[in-house]
C-alpha positions in Angstrom: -106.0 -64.1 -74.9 -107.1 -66.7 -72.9 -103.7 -68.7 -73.3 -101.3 -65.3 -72.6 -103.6 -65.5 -68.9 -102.7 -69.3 -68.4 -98.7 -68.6 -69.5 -98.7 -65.5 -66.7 -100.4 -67.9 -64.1 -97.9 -70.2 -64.7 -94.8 -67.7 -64.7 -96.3 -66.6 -61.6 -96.3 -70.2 -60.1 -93.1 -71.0 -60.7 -91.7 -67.5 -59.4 -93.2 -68.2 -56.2 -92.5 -72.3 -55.8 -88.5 -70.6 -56.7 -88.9 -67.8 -54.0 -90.3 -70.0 -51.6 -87.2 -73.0 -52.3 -84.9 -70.1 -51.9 -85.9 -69.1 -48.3 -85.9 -72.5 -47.1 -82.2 -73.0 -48.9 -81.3 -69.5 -46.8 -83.0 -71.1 -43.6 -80.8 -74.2 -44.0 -78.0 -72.6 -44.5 -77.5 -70.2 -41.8 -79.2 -73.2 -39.3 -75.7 -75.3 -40.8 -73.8 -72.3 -40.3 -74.5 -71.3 -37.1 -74.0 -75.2 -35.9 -70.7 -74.1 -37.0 -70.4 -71.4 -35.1 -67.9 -71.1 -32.2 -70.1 -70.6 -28.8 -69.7 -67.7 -26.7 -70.6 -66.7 -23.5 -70.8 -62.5 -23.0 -71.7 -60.3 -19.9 -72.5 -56.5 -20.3 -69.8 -54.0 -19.2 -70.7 -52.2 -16.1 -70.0 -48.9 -13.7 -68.8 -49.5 -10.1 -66.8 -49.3 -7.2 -63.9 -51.9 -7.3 -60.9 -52.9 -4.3 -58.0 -53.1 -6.1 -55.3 -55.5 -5.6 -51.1 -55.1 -6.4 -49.9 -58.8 -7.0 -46.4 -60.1 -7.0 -44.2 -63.0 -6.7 -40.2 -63.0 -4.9 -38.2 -65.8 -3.1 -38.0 -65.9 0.8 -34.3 -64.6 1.5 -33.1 -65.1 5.2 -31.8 -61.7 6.4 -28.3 -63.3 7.8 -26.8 -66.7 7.7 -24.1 -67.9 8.7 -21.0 -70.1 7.1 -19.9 -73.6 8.9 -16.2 -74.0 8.6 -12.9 -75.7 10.3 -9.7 -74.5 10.9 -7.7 -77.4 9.1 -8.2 -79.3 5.9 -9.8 -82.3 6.6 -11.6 -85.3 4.8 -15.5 -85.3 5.5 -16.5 -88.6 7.6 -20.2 -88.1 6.8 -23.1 -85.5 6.3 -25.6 -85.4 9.3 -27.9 -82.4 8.0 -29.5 -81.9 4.9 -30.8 -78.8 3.0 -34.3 -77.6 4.9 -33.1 -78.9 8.3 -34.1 -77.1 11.7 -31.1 -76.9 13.6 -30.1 -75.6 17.2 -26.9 -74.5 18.7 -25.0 -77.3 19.7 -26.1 -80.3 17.0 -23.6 -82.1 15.3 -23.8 -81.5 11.1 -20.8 -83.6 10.5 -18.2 -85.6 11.3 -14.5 -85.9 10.3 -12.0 -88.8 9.6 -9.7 -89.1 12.8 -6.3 -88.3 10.6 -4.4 -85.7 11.0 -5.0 -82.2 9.4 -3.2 -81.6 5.5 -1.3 -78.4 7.8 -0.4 -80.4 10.7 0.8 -83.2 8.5 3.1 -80.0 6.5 4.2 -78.6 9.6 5.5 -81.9 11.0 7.5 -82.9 7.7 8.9 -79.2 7.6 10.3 -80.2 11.0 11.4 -83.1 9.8 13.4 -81.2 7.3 14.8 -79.0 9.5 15.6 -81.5 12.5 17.9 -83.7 9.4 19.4 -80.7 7.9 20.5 -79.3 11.1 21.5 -82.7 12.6 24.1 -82.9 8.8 25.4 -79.4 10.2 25.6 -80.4 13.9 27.6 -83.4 12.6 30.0 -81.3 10.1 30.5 -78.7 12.2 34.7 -78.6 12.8 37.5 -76.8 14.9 41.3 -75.9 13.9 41.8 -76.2 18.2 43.2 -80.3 17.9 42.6 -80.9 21.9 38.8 -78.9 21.5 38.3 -81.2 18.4 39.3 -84.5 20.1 36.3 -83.3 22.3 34.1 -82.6 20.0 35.2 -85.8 17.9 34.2 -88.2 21.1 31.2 -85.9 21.5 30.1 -86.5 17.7 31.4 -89.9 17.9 28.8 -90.7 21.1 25.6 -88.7 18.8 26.0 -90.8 16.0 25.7 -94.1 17.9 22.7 -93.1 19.9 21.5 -92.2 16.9 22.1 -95.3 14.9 20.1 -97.6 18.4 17.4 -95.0 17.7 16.8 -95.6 14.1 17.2 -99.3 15.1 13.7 -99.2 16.6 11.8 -96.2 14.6 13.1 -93.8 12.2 10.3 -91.5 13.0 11.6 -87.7 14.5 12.2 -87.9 18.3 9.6 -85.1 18.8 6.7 -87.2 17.3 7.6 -90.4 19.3 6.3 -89.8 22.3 2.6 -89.0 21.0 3.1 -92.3 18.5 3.8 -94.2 21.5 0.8 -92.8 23.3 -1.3 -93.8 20.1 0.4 -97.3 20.4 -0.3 -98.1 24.3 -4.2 -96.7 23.3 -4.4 -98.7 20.6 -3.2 -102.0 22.6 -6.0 -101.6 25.0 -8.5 -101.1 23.0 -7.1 -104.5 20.8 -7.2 -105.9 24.4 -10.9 -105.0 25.2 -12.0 -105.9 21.6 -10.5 -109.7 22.3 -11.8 -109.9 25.6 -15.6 -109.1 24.2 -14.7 -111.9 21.1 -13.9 -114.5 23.9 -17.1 -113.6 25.5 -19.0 -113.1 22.8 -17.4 -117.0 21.7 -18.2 -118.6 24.9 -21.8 -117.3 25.0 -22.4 -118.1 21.3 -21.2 -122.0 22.2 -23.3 -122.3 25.3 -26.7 -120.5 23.8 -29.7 -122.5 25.0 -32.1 -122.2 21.9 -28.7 -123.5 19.7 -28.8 -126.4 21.9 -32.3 -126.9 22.3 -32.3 -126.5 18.4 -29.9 -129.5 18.2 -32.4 -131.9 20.4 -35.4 -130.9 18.4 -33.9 -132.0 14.9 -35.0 -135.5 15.3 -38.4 -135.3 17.0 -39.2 -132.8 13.7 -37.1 -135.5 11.2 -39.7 -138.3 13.1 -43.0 -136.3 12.8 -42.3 -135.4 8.9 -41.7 -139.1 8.1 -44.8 -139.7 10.2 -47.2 -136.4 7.9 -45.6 -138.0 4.9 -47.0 -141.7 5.0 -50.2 -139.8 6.5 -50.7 -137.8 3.3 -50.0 -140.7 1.2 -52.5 -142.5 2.3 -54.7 -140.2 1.6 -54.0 -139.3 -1.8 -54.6 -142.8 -2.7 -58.1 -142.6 -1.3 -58.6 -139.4 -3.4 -57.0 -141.8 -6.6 -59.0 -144.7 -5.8 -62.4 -142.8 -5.8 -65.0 -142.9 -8.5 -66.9 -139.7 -9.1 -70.5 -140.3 -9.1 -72.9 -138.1 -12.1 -72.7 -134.2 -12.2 -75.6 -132.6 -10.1 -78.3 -130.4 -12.3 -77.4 -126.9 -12.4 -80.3 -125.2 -14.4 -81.9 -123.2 -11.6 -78.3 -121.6 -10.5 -78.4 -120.7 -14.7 -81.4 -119.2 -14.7 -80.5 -116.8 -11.7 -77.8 -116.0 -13.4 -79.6 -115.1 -16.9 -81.9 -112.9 -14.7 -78.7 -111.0 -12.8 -77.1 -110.9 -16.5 -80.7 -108.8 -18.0 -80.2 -106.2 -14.1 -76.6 -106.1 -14.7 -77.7 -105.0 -18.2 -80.1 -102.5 -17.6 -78.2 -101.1 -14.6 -74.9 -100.0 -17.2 -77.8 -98.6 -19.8 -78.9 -96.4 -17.0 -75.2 -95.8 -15.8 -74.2 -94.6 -19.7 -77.6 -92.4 -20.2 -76.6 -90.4 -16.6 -72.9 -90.0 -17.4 -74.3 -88.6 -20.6 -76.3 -86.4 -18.2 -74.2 -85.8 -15.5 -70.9 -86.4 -16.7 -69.2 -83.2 -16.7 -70.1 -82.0 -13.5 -69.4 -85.2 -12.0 -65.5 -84.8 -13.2 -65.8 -81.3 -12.5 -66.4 -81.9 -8.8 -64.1 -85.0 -8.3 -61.1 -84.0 -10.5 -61.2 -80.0 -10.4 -62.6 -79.4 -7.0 -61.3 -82.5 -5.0 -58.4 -83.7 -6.8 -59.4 -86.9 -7.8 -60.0 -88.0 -4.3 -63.6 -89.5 -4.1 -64.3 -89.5 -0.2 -63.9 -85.2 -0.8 -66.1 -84.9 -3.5 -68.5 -87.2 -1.3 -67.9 -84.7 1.4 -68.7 -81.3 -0.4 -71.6 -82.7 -2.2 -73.1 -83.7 1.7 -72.5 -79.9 1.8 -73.4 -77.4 -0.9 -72.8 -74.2 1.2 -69.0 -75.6 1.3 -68.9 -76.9 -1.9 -70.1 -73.2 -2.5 -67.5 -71.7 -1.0 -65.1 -73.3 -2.4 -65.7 -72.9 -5.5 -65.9 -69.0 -4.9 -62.7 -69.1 -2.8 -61.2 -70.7 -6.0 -62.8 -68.6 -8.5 -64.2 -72.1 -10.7 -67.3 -69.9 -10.8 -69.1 -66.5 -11.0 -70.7 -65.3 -8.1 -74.6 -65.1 -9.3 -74.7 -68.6 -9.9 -72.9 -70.2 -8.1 -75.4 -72.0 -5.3 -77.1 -73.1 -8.3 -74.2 -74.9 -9.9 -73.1 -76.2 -6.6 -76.4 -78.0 -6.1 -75.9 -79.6 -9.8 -72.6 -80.8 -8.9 -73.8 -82.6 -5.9 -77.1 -84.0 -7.8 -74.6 -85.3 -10.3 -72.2 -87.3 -7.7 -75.0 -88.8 -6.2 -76.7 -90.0 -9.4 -73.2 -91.5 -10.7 -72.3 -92.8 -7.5 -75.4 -94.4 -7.2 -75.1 -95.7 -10.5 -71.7 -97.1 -9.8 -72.4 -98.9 -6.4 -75.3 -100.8 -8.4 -73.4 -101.8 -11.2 -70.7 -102.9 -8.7 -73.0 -105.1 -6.3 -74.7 -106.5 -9.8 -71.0 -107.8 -10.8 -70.5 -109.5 -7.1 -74.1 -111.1 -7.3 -73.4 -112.5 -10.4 -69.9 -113.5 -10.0 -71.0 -115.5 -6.6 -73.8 -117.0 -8.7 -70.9 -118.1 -11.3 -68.8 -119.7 -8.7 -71.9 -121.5 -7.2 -71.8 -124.0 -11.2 -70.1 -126.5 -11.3 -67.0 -127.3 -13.5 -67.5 -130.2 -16.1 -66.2 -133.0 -14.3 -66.5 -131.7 -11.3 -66.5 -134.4 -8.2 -69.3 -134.6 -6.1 -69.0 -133.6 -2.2 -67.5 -136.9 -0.9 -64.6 -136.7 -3.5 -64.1 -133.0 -2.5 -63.9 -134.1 1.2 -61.2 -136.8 0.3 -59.2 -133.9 -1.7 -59.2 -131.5 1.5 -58.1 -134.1 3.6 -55.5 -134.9 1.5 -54.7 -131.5 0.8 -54.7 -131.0 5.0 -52.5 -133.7 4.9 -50.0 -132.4 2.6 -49.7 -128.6 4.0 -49.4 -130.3 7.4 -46.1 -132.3 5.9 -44.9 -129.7 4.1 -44.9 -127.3 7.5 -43.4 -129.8 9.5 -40.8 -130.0 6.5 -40.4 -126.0 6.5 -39.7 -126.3 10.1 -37.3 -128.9 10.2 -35.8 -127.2 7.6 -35.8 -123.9 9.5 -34.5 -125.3 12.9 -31.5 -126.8 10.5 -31.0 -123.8 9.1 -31.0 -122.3 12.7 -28.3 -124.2 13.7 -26.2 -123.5 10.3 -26.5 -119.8 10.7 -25.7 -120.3 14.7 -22.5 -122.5 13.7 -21.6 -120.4 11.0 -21.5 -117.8 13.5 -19.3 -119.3 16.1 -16.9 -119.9 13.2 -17.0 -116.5 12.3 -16.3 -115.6 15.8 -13.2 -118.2 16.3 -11.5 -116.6 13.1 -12.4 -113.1 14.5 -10.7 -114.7 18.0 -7.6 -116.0 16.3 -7.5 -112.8 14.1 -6.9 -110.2 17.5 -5.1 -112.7 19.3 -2.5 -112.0 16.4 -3.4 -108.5 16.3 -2.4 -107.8 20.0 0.3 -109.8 19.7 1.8 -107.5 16.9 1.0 -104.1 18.7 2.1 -105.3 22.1 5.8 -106.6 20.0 5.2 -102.3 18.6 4.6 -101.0 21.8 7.5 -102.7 23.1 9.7 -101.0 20.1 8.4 -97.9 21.0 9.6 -98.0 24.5 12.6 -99.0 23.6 12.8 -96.3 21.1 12.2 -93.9 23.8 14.5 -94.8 25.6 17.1 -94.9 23.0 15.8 -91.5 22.3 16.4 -89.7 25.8 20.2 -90.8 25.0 19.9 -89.1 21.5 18.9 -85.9 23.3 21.6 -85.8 26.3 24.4 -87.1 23.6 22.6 -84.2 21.1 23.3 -81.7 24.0 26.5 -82.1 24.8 27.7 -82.4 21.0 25.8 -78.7 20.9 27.5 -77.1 24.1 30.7 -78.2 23.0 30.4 -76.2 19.8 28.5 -73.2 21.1 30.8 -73.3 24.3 34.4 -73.7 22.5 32.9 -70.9 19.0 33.9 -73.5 16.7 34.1 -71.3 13.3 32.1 -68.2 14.4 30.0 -68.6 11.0 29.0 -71.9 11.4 27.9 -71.5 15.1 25.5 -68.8 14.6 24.4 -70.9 11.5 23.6 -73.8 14.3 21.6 -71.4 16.1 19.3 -70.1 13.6 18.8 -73.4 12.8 18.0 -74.2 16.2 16.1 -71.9 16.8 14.0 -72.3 13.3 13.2 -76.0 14.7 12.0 -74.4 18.0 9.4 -72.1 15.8 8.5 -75.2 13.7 7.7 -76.7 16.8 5.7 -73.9 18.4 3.8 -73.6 15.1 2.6 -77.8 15.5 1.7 -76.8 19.1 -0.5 -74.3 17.8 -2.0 -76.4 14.9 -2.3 -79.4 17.3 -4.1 -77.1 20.4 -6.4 -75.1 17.8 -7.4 -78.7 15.7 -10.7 -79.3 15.0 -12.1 -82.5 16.8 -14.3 -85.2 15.1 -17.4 -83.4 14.8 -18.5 -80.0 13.8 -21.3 -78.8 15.5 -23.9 -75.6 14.7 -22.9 -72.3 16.3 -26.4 -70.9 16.1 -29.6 -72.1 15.4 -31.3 -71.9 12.0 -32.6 -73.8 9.0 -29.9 -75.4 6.7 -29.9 -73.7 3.8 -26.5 -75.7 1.4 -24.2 -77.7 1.7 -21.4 -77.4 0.3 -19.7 -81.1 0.7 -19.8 -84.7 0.5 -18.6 -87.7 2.8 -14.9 -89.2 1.7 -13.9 -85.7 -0.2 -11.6 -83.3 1.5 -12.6 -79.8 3.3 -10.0 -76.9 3.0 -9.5 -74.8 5.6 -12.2 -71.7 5.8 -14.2 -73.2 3.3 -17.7 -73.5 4.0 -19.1 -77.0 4.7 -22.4 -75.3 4.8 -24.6 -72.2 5.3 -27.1 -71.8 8.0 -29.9 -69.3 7.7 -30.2 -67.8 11.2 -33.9 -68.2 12.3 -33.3 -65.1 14.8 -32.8 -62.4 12.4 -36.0 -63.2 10.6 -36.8 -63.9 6.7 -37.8 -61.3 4.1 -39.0 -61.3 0.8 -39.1 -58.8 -2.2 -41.7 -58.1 -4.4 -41.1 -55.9 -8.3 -43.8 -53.4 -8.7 -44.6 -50.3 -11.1 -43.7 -46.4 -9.4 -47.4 -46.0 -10.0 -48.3 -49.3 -8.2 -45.6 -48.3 -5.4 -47.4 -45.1 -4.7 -50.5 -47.1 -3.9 -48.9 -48.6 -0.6 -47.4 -47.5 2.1 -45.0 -48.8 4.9 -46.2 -50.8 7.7 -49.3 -52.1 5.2 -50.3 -56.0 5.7 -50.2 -58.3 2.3 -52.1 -61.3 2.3 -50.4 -64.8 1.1 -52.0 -66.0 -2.3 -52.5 -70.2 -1.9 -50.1 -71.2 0.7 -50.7 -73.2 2.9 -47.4 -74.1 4.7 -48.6 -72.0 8.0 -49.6 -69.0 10.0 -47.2 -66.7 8.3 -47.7 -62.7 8.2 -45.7 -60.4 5.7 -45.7 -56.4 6.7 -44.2 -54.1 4.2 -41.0 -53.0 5.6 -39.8 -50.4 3.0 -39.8 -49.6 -1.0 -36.5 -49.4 -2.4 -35.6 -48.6 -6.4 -35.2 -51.5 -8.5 -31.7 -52.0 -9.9 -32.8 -54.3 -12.8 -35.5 -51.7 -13.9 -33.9 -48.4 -13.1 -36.0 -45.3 -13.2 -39.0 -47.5 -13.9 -39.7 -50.1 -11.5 -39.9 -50.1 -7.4 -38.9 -53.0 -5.2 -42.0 -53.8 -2.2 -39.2 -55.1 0.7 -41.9 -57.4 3.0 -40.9 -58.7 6.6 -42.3 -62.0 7.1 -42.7 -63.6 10.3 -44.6 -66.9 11.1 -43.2 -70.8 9.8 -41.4 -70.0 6.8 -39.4 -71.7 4.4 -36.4 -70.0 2.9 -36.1 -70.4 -0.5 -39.3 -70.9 -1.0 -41.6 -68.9 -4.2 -44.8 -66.5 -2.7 -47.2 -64.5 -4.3 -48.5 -61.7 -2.0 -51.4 -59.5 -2.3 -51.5 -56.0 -1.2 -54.9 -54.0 -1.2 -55.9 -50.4 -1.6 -58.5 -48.4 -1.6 -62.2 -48.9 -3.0 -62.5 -46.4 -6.1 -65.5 -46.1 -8.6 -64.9 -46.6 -12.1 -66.8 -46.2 -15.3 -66.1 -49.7 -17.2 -65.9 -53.0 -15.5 -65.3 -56.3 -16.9 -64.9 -59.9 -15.9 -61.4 -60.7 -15.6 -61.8 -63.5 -18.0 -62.8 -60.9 -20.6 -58.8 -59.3 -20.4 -56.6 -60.6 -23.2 -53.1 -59.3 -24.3 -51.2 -60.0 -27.0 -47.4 -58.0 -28.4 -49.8 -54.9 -29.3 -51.2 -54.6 -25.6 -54.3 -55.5 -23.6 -58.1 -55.8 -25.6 -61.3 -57.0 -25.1 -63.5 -58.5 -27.5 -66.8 -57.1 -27.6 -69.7 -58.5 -29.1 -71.5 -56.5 -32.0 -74.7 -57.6 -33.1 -76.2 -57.1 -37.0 -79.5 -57.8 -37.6 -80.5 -60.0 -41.3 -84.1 -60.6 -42.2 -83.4 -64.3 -41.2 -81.5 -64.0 -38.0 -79.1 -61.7 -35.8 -75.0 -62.2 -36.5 -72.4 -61.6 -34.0 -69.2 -60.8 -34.5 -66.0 -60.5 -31.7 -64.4 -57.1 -32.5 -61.1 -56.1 -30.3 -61.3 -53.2 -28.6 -58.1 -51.6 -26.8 -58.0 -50.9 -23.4 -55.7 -49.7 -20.7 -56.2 -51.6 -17.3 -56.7 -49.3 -14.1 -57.6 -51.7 -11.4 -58.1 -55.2 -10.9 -59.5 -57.4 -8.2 -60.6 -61.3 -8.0 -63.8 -60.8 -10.1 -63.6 -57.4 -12.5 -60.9 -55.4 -14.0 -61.6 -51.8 -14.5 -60.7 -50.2 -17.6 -60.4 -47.3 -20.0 -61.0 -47.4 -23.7 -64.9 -48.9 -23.3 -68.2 -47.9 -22.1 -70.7 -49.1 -20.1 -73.5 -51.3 -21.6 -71.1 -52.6 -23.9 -70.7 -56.8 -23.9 -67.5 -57.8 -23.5 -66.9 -61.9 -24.8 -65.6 -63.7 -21.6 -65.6 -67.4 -22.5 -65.5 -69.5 -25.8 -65.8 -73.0 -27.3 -63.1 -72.0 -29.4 -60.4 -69.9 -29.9 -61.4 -66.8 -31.6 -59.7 -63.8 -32.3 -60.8 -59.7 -34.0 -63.3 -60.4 -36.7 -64.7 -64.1 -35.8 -68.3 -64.4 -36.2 -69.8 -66.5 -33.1 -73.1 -67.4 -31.8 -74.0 -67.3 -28.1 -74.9 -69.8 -25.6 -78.0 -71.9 -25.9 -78.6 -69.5 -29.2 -79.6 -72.0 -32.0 
């Protein structure tokens, strides 16, 4: 009996020792787990009133602009605007090469064509009359030698010689001026005072260098004749340094625990909030209430907390900075103290005194050397120059000489010319006069009268030819261009496109219908982060959008202030405050292809512990602000997951912040 009472005892024992491993194992394991655990931060879903905002992005159009073009095809001398460019009336954008236009250039070989072919029918022309053709024989006869004295100077048509010869006798004087500025420029190059003063100061300098050189010598050979006496005791200058080692020490041991502390708000307020720029973060930790709002302007924080975090952020500059600055003065204490031993072998204060003065003695010789060198140098360039300028002398003397010996064949051709026309005249009247073959004189005067037209058509080209610049018509911002310098323009093409500052700028904004009936004309949008000026955008009117027919509206905004066509803005367009009965954080929104969700957070209780678990919930978004997003599809007093240490999706158990 007694040993069936010890056996139960002892079953009993062990039951309990199991039970009791078992709950500790369970404890463990859901401890393990939950380190596991992504971390999740949740807010309740609330009732409230909410100020709605419509959001949209378009590109600022100009509402007119205005094509640059010539009359003429001409080759582009250069570009003097670029894309962005304010312009006004009256500024040059570019210039053009001084040749003649591609259809002036036509015109004039068309009435060189015509000129030939009609002189071959002038010539051929014949009469059956022998005492009319003996006439017309001596007339023809007294043509073709003017013309052959003509072509003996220029086998150019009459009609362009007189403007060639204009271009000639320009040409000449300006040759003439150019030579006459050489020669000066010659003469004043020869006779420049600092060239000759340059010339007298070569050997004073080639004296003085000789003079630094024996200097220095002598006393480099002091420095190489000198015995270095024993190297002075440097133990005290260690032991400063062993004691700045054990402060540089602790100070990066102090530095390492705070960035463990302070760390991430430290980056957060120097790389999130001021860019990386230290001398801001400095500034908004001086001042929480900015730093404040900031951070709210921004939205890097919620609104109940944010004083609180604004103060940790400036608590956490100044620790590190602190830090830093002692770590920093530690390193130049000690780095002086380094400096302060001396090397092995080291010379003692006299030998160092004999190296400066040597060293003094050198640099001294060596400048004088640099500016003898540079005076010589001096003169090179300066002779160098008046050889350049004798060749460029010699070059236009030869250059006048040959367009004063082409201005003289030019005159010459002019006058051989005026007997080509008189000779040309009486060759015609003689025909016309006397009806030589009826055919062939009407023939003569179509042809005449074709050259005539040719001719008025080069007038017109030549009177309505663009000079050698094209200036703006109106004033606006460069919006393209269309061309290069060296290529070719054609005629009515656009060189560029000016966006006409006058007319104003607009911009267009896609919507819903249901969004569009939310607004109304004349409404103000505000300008989401930009911060290129005082710029205002009204809506002007709400047209139907033609790449979502039947669906989608089109919010047409006038914008006035300093714009930038071209330019991408997001405007924001309020309406009015509504209640609503579910409101959540807009980090808490989430979309995927299915539609928009929340995760909310349900809670099941164990014996051990509480489990949470992210559930999606669909919902349909109603109105949305900065802060909250009201919805459909959830209640109030729900939570709603807005952050995570993870990525986590329907069905992920989580744990929540600071929850072990």
């Amino acid at each position: 009996m007694e040993a069936k009472v010890k056996k139960r005892e002892w079953v009993k024992t062990a039951a309990i020792i199991f039970l009791a491993v078992l709950l500790v194992l369970t404890f463990f394991s859901n401890t393990i787990m939950n380190a596991s655990l992504p971390e999740v931060a949740a807010q309740q879903v609330s009732s409230g009133a909410i100020n709605a905002k419509i959001r949209g992005s378009g590109t600022i159009a100009a509402n007119e602009t205005y094509d640059v073009t010539i009359s003429q095809t001409r080759k582009i001398a250069s570009v003097k605007v670029k894309v962005g460019q304010q312009v006004n009336a009256g500024d040059v954008l570019f210039t053009l090469e001084a040749a003649e236009s591609d259809e002036l250039k036509q015109a004039q070989d068309a009435l060189e064509a015509l000129e030939r072919a009609y002189e071959k029918a002038l010539l051929s022309a014949s009469t059956a009359d022998a005492q009319e053709g003996r006439e017309v024989q001596k007339a023809r006869e007294a043509y073709n030698e003017a013309l052959a004295i003509y072509h003996q100077y220029s086998t150019m048509d009459a009609a362009n010689l007189a403007r060639a010869q204009a271009e000639a006798d320009a040409q000449l004087k300006e040759l003439q001026r150019q030579q006459t500025r050489l020669q000066k420029d010659l003469a004043d190059a020869q006779s420049d005072r600092d060239y000759t003063d340059a010339q007298a100061k070569v050997t004073e300098l080639e004296a003085k260098a000789t003079e630094l050189e024996t200097k220095y010598q002598e006393a480099q050979k002091a420095v190489d004749d000198y015995v270095s006496p024993p190297v002075m005791d440097e133990g005290y200058i260690k032991a400063q340094i062993e004691q700045k080692e054990i402060e540089l020490a602790a100070a990066e041991a102090q530095q390492k625990n705070d960035i463990g502390t302070y760390g991430s708000y430290y980056d957060f307020l120097l790389y999130t909030i001021s860019y990386g720029d230290r001398e801001i973060a400095r500034i908004y930790a001086n001042d929480v209430d900015f730093l404040t709002t900031t951070m709210l302007d921004r939205g890097n924080c919620p609104l109940e907390n944010a004083r609180a975090y604004a103060e940790s952020l400036a608590q956490a500059f100044f620790v590190i900075a602190g830090d830093e600055e002692k770590v920093e003065a530690l390193e130049n204490e000690l780095k002086e103290l380094r400096q302060m031993l001396p090397s092995e072998g080291t010379a003692d204060a006299s030998l160092e005194e004999l190296k400066r003065l040597a060293r003094n003695a050198y640099n001294e010789w060596q400048r004088a050397i640099r500016e003898l060198d540079s005076t010589k140098s001096s003169i090179k360039r300066h002779e160098d120059m008046i050889e350049r300028l004798e060749d460029q002398v010699d070059a236009i003397g030869e250059d006048v000489e040959d367009q004063q010996a082409e201005v003289e064949k030019l005159t010459s051709a002019a006058s051989a010319a005026d007997t080509v026309k008189a000779t040309k005249q009486a060759l015609e009247d003689l025909i016309f006069n006397q009806s030589l073959g009826d055919t062939a004189s009407l023939d003569l005067k179509d042809q005449k009268e074709d050259i005539e037209k040719q001719k008025l058509e080069i007038e017109e080209l030549t009177k309505n030819a663009d000079g050698q610049e094209v200036t703006a018509k109106v004033s606006g911002i460069i919006s393209e261009i269309n061309v290069t310098a060296g290529n070719t323009a054609g005629a009515e093409s656009p060189l560029c496109t000016i966006n006409v500052a006058d007319r104003g700028y607009t911009i267009k904004i896609p919507v819903t219908q249901e969004q569009s009936r939310r607004v109304s004309v004349g409404d103000n949008a505000e300008l989401v982060n930009y911060w290129g000026g005082n710029v205002t955008a009204t809506l002007e009117s709400i047209a139907n959008d033609p790449e979502n027919p039947g669906k989608g509206k089109l919010l047409i905004f006038r914008l006035s202030g300093e714009v930038d066509p071209g330019t991408n803005l997001t405007l924001s367009i309020g309406q009015k405050s509504a209640n609503y009965d579910a409101l959540v954080p807009n980090s808490a929104i989430r979309t995927d292809n299915n539609g928009t969700f929340v995760l909310a957070l349900v809670a099941k209780s164990t014996p051990l512990s509480t489990r949470y678990t992210a559930t999606r919930v669909d919902v349909q978004e109603l109105a949305k602000d900065d802060t909250y997003t009201a919805v459909s599809g959830i209640g109030a007093g729900e939570f709603v997951i807005t952050t995570s240490t993870k990525p986590i999706e329907a069905g992920t158990q989580v744990r929540l912040v600071d929850e072990p």
